[in-house]
N, C-alpha and C positions, 0 to 999 in steps of 0.2 A: 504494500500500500504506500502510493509517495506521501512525503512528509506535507504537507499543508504548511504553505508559505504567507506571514501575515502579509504587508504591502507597507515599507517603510517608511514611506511620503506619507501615510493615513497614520502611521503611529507617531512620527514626530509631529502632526499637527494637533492628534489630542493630547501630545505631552505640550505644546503652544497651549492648546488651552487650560491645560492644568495649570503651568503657569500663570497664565492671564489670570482665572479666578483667583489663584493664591493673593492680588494685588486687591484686587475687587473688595476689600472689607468683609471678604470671612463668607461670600457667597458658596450655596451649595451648587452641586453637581445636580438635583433636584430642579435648585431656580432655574438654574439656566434650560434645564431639558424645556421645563413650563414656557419660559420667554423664545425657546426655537419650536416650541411647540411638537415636542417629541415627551416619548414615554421616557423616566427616568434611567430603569435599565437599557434603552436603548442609545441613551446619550451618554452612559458609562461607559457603553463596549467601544464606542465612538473613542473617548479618551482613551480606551486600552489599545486603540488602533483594530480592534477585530469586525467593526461595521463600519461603513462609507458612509460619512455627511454627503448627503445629495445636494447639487448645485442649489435646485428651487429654496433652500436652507441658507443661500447666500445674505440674501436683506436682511434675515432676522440672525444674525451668524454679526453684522456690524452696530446693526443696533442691540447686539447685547455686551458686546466686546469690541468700543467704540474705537480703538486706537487699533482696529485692522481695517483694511483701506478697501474698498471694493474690488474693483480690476484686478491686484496680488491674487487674490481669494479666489475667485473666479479661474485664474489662471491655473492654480494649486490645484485647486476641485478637476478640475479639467487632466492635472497631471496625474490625477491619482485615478481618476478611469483608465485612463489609458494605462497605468502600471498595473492595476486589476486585473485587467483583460492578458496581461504578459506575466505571470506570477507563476506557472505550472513546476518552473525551475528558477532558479537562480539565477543560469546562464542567462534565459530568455528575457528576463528582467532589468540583466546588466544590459543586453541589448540595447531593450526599450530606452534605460535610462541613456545611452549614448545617443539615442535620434532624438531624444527631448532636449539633449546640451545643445543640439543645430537646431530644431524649432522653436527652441523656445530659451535663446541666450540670456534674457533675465533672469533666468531661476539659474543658470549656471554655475555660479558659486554655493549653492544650497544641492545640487546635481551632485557635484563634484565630493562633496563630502560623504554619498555613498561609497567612495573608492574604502572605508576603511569598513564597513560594512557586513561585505558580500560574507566571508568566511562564518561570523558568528550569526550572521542571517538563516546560515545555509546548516550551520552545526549546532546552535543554539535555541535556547528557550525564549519566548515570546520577553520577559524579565527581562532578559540579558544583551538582546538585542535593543530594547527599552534605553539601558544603560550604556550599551555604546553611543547610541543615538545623541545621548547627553554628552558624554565623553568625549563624541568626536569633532564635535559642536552644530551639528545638526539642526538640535530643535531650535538654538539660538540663531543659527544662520536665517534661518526660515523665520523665525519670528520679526530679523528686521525684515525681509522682503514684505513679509505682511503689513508689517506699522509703517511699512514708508511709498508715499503715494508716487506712483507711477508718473515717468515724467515722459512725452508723447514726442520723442526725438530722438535720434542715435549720438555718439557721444560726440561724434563730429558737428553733429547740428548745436548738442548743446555748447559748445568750446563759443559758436557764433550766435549767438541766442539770446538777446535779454536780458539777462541779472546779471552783474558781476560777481562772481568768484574770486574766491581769496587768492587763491593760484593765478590768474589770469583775470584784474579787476577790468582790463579795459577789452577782453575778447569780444562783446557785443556788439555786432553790427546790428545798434535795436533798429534805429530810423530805416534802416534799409530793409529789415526783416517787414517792419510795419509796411510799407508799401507796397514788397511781397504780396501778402497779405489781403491789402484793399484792392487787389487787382481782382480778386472773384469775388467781390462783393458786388453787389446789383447798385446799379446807379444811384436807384431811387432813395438806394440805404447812405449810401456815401454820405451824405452831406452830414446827415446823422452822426455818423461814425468818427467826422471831421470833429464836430462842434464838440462830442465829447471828449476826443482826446486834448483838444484848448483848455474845454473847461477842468480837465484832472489834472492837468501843466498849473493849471492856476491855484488850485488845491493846495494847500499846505497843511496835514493831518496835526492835529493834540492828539497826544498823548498822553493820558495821568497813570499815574504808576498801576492806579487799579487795572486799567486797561491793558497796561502791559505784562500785568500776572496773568489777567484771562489768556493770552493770548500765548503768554507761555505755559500756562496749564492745556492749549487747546493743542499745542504742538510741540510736549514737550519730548515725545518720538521723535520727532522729526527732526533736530537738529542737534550736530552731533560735538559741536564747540561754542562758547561762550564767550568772549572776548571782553575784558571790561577796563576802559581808561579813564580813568578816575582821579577827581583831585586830590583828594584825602581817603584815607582807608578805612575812617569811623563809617563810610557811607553804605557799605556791605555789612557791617558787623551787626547788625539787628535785622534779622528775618522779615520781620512786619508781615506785611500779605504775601510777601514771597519764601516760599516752602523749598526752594532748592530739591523737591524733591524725584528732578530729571536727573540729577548726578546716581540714580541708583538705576534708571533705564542703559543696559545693555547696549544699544547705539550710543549714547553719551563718554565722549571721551576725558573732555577735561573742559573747568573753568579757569583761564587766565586773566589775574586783572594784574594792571600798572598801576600804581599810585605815583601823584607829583609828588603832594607835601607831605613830608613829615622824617623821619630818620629810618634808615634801612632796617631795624631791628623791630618796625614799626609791622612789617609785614608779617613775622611771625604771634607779636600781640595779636595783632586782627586775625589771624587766620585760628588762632585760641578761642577767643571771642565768638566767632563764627560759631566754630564749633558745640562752647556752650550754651550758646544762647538757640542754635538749632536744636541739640538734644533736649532742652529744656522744652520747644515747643512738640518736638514729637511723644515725647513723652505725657503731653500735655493732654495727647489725643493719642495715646499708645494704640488704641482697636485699628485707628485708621492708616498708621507708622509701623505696624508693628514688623514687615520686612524689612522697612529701612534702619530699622533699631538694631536688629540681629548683625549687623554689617557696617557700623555705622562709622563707626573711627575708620578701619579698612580703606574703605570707599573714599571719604576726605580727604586721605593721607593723598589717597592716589590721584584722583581727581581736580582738586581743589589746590591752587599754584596763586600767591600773593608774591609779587616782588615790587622793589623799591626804585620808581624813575627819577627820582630826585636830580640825576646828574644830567635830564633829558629835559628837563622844564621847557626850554622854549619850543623842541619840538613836540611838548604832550601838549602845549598850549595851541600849537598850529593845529593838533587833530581835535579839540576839543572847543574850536572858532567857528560857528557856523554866521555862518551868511553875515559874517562881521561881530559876530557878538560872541561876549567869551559863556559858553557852559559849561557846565561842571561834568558830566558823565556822558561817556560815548559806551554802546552794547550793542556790539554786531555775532550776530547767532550766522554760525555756520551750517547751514543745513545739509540733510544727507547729500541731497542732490548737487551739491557743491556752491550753491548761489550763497549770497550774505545778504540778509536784513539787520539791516542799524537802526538804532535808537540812538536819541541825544536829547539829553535834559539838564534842565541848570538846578536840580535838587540838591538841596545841601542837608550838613546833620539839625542848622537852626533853621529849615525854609519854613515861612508858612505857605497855607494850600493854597492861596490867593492867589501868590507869584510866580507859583509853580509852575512852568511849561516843557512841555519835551513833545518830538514828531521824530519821525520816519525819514531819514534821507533820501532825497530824490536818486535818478541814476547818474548823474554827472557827479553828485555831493560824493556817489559809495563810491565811486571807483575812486576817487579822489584821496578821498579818508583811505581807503584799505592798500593804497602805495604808501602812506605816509606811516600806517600803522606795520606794514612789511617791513619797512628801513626803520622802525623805532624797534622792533622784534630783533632784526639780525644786529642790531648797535648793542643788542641788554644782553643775545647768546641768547633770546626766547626761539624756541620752533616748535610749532604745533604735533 
């Protein structure tokens, strides 16, 4: 009798979901079957990899586990029929998994990682195979492709495309792309299409800080550095409405801030301070913390990078000048996809809410800031 072969694209994705719930605030395997609208043992055998979430389960699959992106999903669901239908051997399997690396080069780096696989697939117990999957990093590979939204160009498009990148601030040819562009748009819309891109050029976005926690709780998958140039270091050291708590997501690599004023031995206080003044607030709400508690110094140490620009003043002041006026904080988020969104606000440790203003840099402002912030990184020996 052949051995029965589970399908190891379906078992690293309910080891994904195990995880995801573990973050969820203590939700059951129960709730969720309820919100996909399955029976509960049948949304278990799902997490053990031994039943197939069916596509039609996609909608209700992001509206329960909001930080998976639709299109990934869709695309996964699709790779795991097709490894279903190829499962009778191993051999046959590894095949399949070879024609999916050529149709389908997004999941390539999550593909790839079945190379360490095949042996304990083929000798092993469903358990065991589980634990390579983790092992070999698998299920994390695949959880970023999940959490990180598809971007609709090959890599050569994106190099010419749009946002600036921290690698390459000024590769966008946007203006030229834009025109591209309004060439298949129908006449009658043009004029349309004109008026709003004048009127979003005129546009200059606020920002209150509230605004910018939502927006980094709403993406904070999504972007995998943190960059922060700063005048003083008192200005991170109290949490407030910001939870830091993207430095424990898996795509998160590191936060770097500069500081102008104060003495070099200054970065090490603040990065203490941080420290307890975070533990203090997860602890505050431990049900909701309680993975980030388990890991919590670890993750800091590794993460979280404070140093002294003191001897760079005039050039943290050139990046810290907008449109002629001096600010206090620049915060440009590197996102997966390699683009950078900046912030820049004149907050300080005494402001009031009154005075307080911060926006969004335009694309001429980012590419501008992210040369200046390049050469203020290779002058301090900073690298990402």
């Amino acid at each position: 009798m052949a051995k029965k072969i589970r399908n190891p694209l379906a078992q690293a994705l309910g080891l994904v979901f195990q995880g995801m719930r573990d973050t969820m605030n203590g939700i059951s395997s129960s709730q969720v079957a309820h919100r996909l609208g399955l029976a509960g043992s049948h949304y278990r055998m799902i997490e053990a990899g031994s039943a197939l979430l069916q596509p039609s389960r996609a909608i209700r699959v992001i509206q329960t586990f909001n930080r998976i992106e639709f299109v990934p999903l869709c695309e996964v669901l699709v790779c795991i029929q097709f490894l279903d239908s190829a499962k009778k051997t191993v051999r046959e399997m590894e095949t399949s998994v070879s024609l999916l690396k050529n149709t389908a080069p997004s999941l390539e780096k999550v593909l790839t990682k079945f190379n360490t696989l095949w042996k304990v697939i083929e000798d092993g117990k469903p358990g065991e195979a589980a634990k390579k999957i983790i092992e070999c990093g698998l299920r994390d590979e695949l959880a970023r492709f999940l959490t990180t939204a598809p971007v609709p160009f090959s890599a050569a498009e994106i190099d010419d495309f749009m946002s600036p990148t921290y690698d390459r601030p000024l590769s966008g040819q946007l203006y030229g792309k834009i025109g591209d562009i309004l060439q298949g748009v129908a006449p009658f819309y043009l004029e349309v299409v004109l008026q709003l891109i004048d009127n979003l050029r005129n546009i200059t976005p606020r920002v209150t800080a509230e605004e910018l926690a939502r927006w980094e709780d709403l993406h904070q998958n999504k972007f995998s550095h943190l960059i922060g140039i700063v005048r003083r270091p008192e200005i991170v050291v109290e949490p407030g409405i910001f939870d830091y708590s993207y430095l424990w997501e898996d795509g998160f690599q590191k936060i770097l801030i500069i500081y102008r004023d104060g003495q070099a031995d200054r970065a090490k206080w603040a990065q203490k301070r941080i420290s307890e003044n975070l533990r203090r607030k997860f602890e505050a709400e431990r049900l909701k913390y309680e993975r980030q508690l388990q890991h919590f110094d670890e993750v800091l140490d590794k993460k979280l990078k404070i140093v002294s620009g003191k001897d760079k003043g005039r050039e943290i002041d050139g990046i810290l000048l907008y449109r002629g006026v001096a600010m206090n904080n620049l915060w440009a988020y590197i996102m997966n996809n390699g683009y950078v969104v900046p912030f820049i606000d004149n907050a300080g440790v005494d402001s009031t809410g009154d005075r307080l203003y911060g926006t969004s840099l335009g694309y001429d402002e980012t590419s501008e800031k992210l040369f200046m912030i390049r050469k203020l990184f290779s002058d301090i020996g900073l690298a990402l």
